[in-house]
C-alpha positions in Angstrom: -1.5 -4.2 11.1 1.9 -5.6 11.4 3.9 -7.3 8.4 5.4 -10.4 10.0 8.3 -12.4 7.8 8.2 -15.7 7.1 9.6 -16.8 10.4 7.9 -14.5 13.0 4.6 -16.1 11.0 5.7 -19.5 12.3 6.2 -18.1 15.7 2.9 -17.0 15.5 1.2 -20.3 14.4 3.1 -21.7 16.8 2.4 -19.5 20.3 -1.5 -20.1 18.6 -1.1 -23.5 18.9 0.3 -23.7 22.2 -1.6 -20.2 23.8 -5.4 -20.7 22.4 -5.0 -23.5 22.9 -5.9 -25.4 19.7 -4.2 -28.1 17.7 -2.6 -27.7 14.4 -5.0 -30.0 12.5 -7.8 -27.5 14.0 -5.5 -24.4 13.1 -5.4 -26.0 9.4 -9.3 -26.1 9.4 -10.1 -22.7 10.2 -7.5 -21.3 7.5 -8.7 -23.0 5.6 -12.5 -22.5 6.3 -11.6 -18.9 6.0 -10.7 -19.1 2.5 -13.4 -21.2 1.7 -16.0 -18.5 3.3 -13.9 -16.3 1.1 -14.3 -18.0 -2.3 -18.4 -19.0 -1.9 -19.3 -15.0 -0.7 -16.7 -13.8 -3.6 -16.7 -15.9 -6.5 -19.6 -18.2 -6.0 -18.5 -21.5 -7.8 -21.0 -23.5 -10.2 -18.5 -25.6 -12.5 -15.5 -27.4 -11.6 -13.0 -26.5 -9.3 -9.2 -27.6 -9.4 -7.1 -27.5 -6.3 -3.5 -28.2 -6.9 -1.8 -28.8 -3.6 2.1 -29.7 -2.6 2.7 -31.8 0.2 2.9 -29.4 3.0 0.9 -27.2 5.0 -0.6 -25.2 2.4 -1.5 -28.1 0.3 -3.5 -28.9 3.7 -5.3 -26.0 3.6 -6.0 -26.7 0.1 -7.5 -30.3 1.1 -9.6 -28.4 3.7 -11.1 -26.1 0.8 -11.7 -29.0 -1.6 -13.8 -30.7 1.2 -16.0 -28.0 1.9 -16.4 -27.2 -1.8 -17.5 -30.8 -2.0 -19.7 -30.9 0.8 -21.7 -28.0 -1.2 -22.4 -30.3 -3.7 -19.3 -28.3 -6.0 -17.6 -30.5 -8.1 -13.8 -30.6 -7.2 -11.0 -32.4 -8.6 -8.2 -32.5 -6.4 -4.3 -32.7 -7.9 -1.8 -33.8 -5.5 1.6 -33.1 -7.1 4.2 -35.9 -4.9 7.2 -34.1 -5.6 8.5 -34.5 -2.3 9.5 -38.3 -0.4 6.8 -37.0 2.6 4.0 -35.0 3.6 3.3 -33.2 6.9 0.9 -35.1 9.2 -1.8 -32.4 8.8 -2.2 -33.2 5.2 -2.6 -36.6 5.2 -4.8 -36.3 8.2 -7.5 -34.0 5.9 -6.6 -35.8 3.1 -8.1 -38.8 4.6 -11.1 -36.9 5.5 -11.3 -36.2 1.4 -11.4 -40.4 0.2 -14.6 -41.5 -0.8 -16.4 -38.2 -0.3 -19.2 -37.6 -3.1 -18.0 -34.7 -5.9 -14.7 -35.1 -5.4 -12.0 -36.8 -7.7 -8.3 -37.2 -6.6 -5.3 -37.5 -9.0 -1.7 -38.4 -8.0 0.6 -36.9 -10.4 4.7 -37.8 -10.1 5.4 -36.9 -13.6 4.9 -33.7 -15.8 3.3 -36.4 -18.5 0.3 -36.7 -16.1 -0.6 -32.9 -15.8 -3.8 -31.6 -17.6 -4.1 -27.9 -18.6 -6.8 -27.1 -16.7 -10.2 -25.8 -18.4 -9.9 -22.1 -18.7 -13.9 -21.9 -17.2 -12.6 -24.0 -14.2 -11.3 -22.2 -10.7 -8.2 -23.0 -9.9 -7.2 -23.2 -6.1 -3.3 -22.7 -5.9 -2.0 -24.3 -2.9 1.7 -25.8 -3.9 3.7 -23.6 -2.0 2.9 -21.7 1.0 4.7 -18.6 2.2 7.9 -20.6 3.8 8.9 -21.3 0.3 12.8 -20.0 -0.1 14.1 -21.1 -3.6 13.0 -20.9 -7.1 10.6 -23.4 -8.4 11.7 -26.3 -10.8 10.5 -29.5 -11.6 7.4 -31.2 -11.3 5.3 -28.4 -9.7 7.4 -25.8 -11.7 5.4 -27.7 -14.8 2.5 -27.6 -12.5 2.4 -24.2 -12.2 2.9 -23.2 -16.1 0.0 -25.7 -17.1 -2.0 -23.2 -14.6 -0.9 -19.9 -16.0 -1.1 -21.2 -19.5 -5.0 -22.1 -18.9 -5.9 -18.4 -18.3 -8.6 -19.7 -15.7 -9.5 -17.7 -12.5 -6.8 -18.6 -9.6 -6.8 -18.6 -6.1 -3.4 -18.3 -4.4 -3.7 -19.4 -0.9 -1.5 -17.2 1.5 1.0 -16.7 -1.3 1.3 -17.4 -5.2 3.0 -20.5 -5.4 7.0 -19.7 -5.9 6.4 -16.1 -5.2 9.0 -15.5 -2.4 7.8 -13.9 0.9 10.4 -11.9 2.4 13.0 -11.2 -1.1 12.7 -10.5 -4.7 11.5 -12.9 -7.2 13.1 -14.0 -10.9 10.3 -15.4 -12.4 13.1 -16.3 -15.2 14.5 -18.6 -12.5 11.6 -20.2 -11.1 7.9 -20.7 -12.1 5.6 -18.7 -10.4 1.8 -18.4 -10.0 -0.2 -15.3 -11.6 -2.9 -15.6 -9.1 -5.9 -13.5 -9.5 -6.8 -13.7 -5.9 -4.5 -14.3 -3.8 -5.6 -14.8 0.1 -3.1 -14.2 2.1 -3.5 -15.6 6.0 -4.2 -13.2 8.5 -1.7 -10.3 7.4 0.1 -9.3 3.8 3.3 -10.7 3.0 5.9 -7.9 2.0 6.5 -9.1 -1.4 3.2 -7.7 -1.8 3.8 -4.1 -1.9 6.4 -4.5 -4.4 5.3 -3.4 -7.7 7.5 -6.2 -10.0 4.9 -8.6 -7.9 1.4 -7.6 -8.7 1.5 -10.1 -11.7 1.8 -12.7 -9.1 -0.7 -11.7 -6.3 -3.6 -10.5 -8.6 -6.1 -8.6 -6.3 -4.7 -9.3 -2.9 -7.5 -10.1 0.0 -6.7 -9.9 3.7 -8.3 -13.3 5.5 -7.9 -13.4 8.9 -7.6 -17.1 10.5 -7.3 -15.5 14.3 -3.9 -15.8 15.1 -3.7 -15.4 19.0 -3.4 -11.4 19.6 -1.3 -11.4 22.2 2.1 -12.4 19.8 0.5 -10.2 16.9 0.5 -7.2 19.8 3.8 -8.0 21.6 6.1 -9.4 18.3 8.2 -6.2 17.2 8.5 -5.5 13.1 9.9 -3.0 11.0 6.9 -3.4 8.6 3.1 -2.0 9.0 0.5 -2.3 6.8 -2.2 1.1 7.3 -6.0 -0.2 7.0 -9.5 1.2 8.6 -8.9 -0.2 11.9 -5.2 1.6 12.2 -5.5 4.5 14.8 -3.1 6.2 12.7 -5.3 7.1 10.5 -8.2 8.2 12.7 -9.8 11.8 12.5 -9.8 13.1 15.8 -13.3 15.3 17.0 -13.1 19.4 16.6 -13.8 21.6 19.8 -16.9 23.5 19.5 -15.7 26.6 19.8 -12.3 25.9 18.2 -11.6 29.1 15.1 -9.0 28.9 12.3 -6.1 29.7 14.4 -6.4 26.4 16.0 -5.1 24.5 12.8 -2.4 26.1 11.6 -1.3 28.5 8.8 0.3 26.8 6.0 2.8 28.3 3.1 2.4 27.0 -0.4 5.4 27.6 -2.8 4.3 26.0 -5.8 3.5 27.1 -9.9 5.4 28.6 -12.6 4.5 29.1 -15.8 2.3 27.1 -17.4 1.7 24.7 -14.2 -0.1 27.0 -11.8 -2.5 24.2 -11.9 -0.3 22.6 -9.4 -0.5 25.1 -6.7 -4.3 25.3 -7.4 -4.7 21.6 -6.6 -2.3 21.5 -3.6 -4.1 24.3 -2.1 -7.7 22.9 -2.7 -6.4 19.9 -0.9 -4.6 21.5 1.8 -7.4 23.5 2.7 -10.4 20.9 2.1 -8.0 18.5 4.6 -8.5 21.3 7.3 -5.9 23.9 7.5 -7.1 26.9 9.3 -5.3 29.3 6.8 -3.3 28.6 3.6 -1.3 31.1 1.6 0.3 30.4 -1.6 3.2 31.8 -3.1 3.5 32.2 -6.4 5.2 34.1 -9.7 3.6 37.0 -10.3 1.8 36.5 -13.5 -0.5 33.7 -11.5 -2.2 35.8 -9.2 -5.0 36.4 -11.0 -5.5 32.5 -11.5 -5.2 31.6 -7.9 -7.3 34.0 -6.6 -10.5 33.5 -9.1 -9.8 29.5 -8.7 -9.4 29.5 -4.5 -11.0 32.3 -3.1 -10.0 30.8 0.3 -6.6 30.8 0.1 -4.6 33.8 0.5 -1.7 34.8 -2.0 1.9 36.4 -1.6 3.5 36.8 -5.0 7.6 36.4 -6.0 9.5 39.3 -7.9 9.4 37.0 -11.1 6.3 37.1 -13.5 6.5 33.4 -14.3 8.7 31.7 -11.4 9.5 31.7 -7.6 13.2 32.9 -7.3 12.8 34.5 -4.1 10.4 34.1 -0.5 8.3 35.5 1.6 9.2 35.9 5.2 8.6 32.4 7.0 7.7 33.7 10.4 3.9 33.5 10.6 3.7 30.1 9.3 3.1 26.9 11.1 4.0 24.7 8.1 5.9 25.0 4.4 5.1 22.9 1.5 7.2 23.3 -1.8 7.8 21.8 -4.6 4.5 20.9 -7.2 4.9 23.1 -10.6 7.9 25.3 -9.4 10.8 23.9 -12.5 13.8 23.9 -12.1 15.7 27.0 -13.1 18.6 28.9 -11.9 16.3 31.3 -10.0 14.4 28.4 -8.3 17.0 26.8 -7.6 18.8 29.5 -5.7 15.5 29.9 -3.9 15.0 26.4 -2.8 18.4 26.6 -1.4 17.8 29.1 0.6 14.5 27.8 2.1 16.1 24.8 3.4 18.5 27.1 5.3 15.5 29.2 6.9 13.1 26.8 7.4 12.1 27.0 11.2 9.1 24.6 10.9 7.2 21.0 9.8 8.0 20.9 5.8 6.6 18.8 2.8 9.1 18.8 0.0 7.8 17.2 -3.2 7.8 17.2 -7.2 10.6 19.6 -8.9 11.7 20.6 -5.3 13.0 17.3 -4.9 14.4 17.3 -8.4 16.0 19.8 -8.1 17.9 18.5 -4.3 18.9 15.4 -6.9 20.8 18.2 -9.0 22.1 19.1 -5.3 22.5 16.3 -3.4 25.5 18.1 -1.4 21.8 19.9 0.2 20.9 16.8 1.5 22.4 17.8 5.0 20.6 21.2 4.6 17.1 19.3 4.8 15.6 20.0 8.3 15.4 16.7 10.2 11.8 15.6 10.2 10.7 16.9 6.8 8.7 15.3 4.6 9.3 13.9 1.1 7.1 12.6 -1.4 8.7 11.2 -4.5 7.2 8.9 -6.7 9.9 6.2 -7.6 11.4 8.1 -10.5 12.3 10.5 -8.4 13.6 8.7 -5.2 15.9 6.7 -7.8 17.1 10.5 -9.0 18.1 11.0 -5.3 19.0 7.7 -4.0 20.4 6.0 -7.3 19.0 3.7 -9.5 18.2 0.2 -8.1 17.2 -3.2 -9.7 14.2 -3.9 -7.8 11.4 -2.3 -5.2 12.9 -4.2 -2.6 16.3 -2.2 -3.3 14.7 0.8 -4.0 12.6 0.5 -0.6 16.1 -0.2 1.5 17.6 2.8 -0.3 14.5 5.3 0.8 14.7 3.4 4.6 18.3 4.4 4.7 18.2 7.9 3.2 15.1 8.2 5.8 17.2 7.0 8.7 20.5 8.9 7.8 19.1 12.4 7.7 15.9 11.9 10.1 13.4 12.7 7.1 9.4 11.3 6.2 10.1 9.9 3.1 6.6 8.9 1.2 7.5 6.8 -1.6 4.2 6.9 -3.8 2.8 3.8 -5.8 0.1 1.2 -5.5 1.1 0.5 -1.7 2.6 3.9 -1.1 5.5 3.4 1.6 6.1 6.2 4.3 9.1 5.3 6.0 10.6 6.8 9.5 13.4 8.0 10.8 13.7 4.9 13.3 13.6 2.7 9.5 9.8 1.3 10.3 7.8 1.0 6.8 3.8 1.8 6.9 2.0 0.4 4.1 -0.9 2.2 2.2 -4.1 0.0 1.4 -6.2 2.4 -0.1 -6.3 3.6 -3.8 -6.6 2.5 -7.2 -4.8 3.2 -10.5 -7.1 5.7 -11.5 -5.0 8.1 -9.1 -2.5 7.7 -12.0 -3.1 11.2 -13.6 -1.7 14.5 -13.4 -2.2 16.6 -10.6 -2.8 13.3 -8.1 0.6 14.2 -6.0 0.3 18.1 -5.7 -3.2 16.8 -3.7 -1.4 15.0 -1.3 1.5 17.6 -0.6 -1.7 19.9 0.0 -3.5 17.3 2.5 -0.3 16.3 4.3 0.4 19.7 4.8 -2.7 20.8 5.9 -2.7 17.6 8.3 0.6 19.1 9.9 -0.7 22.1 10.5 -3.5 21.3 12.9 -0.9 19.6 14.9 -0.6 16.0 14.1 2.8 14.7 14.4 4.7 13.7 11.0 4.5 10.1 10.9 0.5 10.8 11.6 0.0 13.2 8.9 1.7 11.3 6.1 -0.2 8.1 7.1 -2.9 9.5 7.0 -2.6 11.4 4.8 -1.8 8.7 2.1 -4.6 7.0 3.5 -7.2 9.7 2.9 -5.8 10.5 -0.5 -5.9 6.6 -1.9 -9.4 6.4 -0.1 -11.0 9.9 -1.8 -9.3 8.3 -4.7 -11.3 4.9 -4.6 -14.7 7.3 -3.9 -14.0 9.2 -6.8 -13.0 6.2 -9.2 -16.8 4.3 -8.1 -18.6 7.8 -9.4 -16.4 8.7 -12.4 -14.4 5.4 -13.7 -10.6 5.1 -13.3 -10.2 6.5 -16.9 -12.4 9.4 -16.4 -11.3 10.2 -12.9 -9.2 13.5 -12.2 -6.8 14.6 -9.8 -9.9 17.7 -8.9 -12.0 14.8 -8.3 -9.8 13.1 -5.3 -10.1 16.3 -3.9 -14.1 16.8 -4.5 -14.4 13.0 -2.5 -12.1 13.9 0.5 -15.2 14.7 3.2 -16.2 11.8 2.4 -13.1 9.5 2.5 -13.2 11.4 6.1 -16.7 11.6 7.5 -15.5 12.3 11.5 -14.3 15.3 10.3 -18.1 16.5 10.5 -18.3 16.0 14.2 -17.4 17.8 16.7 -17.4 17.4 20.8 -20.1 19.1 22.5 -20.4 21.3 25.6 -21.1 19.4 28.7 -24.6 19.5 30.4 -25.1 19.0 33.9 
């Protein structure tokens, strides 16, 4: 699914309007229908509902939801806040579809001495501002909006949180903005949504699709995707019958040190449960016992050191390296990691203290073979990019380091962001903040990994493999609880966050 900015979204209302065919005022009606479907399946109103709408398009939508409320017999007081000399033709067109309708009470409000904090048992429908919004909010609907986040009610945001910007950061010390609890956004996310500084805006974000016409949505180019169920990047392809482990790879695992052989034993259970034909780890000395009781299935080459890796193992036989979860950051390791980005022939994941240890280095950055992998979690990609002020910044910083030395870079969070060599941005929709506990990233170097090794290409492999890690994470968070969920447990739900894997193509019969 394909992020559109503010103005490709009015391209695409527009080429709807003009391609379907179908006229605005109808356009505004099944939006808004949409939502409404949306807010009877989900939240099942009984008591009063207030819509607050602006004078624009999205305050039409909101007149389209307060008349279908009404005509369920919900009772629905409508605020219009006339804070602008006009509105757009399609709002007063439903808004005089609204007068005189049973269960529904209209107030005009021009002055902040008119606004009522709504009752904290009331939903609120939010639909001041749509996503076209480009300045912070003040005045009238800026008081608007604080009366609404100072009821602590349930809100619906309509396509955005009213004064939430779309496409650029926003200061809610310079503007009022909505802390929506739903927010519905029409037909595909807005980026500000997968900035982290924004979820106290958007709430739980819900996809509604008003059927924009699909051949813009297929032909408009953007640097922004957003990975869901229907995405074929993240489709499991069918196994051969009489395919053997030689068919998906052999993967290297240089991960543990003392004290955090854990690591490697999650990264392998992962990489092998994701479908690697062989794994071997390599680890100090003094885990070997450990691995081998823990993974049975994975083979293990040990370093010269008792309780580090300050050496390697010839890379020949190996279709894909992973480093990085548990090693430190010593001298030793150091030296090592050095010399594997000068050797390394094949597809690499780099993650944890291997990229901490780059940040101590960044004159290696050049070393990196082009197309490798990295999976820093925010802390980290600041330690290699530089600190920046926002997740907008710190998303144009991992775009560029992506684009300047050809790297994957997966930057982990609630939307993890893999970003490409040719600066496109996929979006993860899956997962849950139970996935924030130890051990969660050394499972996806191990899944990613094992993905590379039966062959799918590297932008494949770290889509979906973020997408299969957040999903197994969402499996595992319905059977043990976000607090009681561990990083084992991702692992445990993976063949079932990918059931296709258990198919395989037949012979044919004649």
């Amino acid at each position: 699914m394909k992020i559109l900015s503010v103005e490709q979204t009015r391209q695409a209302d527009a080429y709807t309007i003009s391609n379907e065919p179908i006229s605005s005022t109808a356009l505004m009606e099944r939006a808004g229908t949409c939502c409404y479907k949306w807010i009877m399946e989900h939240l099942s109103p009984q008591g009063k509902v207030v819509v607050y709408v602006g004078p624009g398009n999205n305050g039409g939508d909101g007149l389209v939801i307060a008349r279908l409320l009404s005509a369920h017999n919900v009772e629905v007081q409508v605020v219009i806040l006339q804070f602008a000399p006009r509105f757009s033709d399609d709002f007063l067109h439903n808004l005089s579809l609204l007068e005189d309708l049973d269960h529904v009470v209209i107030n005009r409000v021009e002055a902040a001495s008119q606004l009522d904090t709504p009752d904290h048992q009331a939903l609120v429908i939010d639909a001041i501002f749509g996503s076209g919004l480009g300045r912070p909010v003040k005045g009238l609907p800026a008081d608007a909006i604080n009366r609404i986040n100072d009821a602590d009610a349930t809100v619906v945001s309509i396509d955005i949180p009213s004064g939430m910007l779309a496409d650029a950061p926003t200061d809610e010390d310079q503007g009022a903005v909505i802390h929506a609890t739903y927010t519905l956004t029409l037909q595909m996310p807005k980026l500000a949504m997968m900035m982290p500084e924004n979820e106290t805006f958007t709430g739980d974000m819900q996809v509604v699709s008003i059927g924009l016409h699909p051949d813009f949505l297929a032909s408009v180019e953007s640097d922004y995707h957003y990975l869901d169920s229907k995405e074929p990047m993240v489709q499991t392809p069918v196994r051969r019958k009489f395919a053997h482990k030689g068919h998906y790879g052999h993967v290297l695992l240089l991960a543990g040190s003392h004290g955090k052989t854990g690591a490697c034993v999650l990264s392998a259970k992962a990489c092998l449960r994701s479908g690697a034909g062989l794994v071997t780890a390599f680890i100090p000395k003094g885990s070997y016992q450990v691995l081998q009781t823990a993974v049975p299935e994975c083979m293990v080459e040990t370093s010269g050191d008792k309780d580090l890796i300050g050496d390697l193992p010839g890379l020949e036989k190996y279709t894909v390296l992973a480093a990085g979860p548990g090693i430190g950051q010593g001298s030793k390791t150091q030296k090592m990691m050095k010399t594997l980005l000068q050797q390394a022939m094949v597809p690499m994941v780099l993650d944890a203290d291997a990229l901490n240890i780059i940040a101590e280095n960044t004159v290696w950055m050049p070393m990196i073979p082009e197309g490798t992998i990295l999976t820093p979690h925010p802390g980290e990609l600041d330690r290699l990019a530089g600190d920046s002020h926002n997740h907008f910044e710190r998303l144009e910083k991992a775009r560029e380091m992506a684009a300047q030395y050809k790297l994957y870079i997966v930057l982990k969070g609630a939307h993890t962001a893999i970003c490409t060599p040719e600066g496109k941005v996929w979006f993860n929709s899956t997962g849950n903040p139970g996935m924030a506990t130890g051990g969660s990233g050394d499972v996806l170097t191990g899944i990613i990994a094992g993905l590379m090794a039966q062959g799918y290409s590297r932008l494949k492999a770290a889509c979906r493999g973020v997408y299969l890690h957040g999903l197994a994470g969402d499996l595992a968070a319905e059977e043990h609880g976000m607090e009681a969920m561990m990083a084992s447990d991702i692992i445990q739900a993976l063949s079932a966050a990918a059931p296709g894997s258990r198919q395989f193509r037949p012979a044919v019969r004649f």
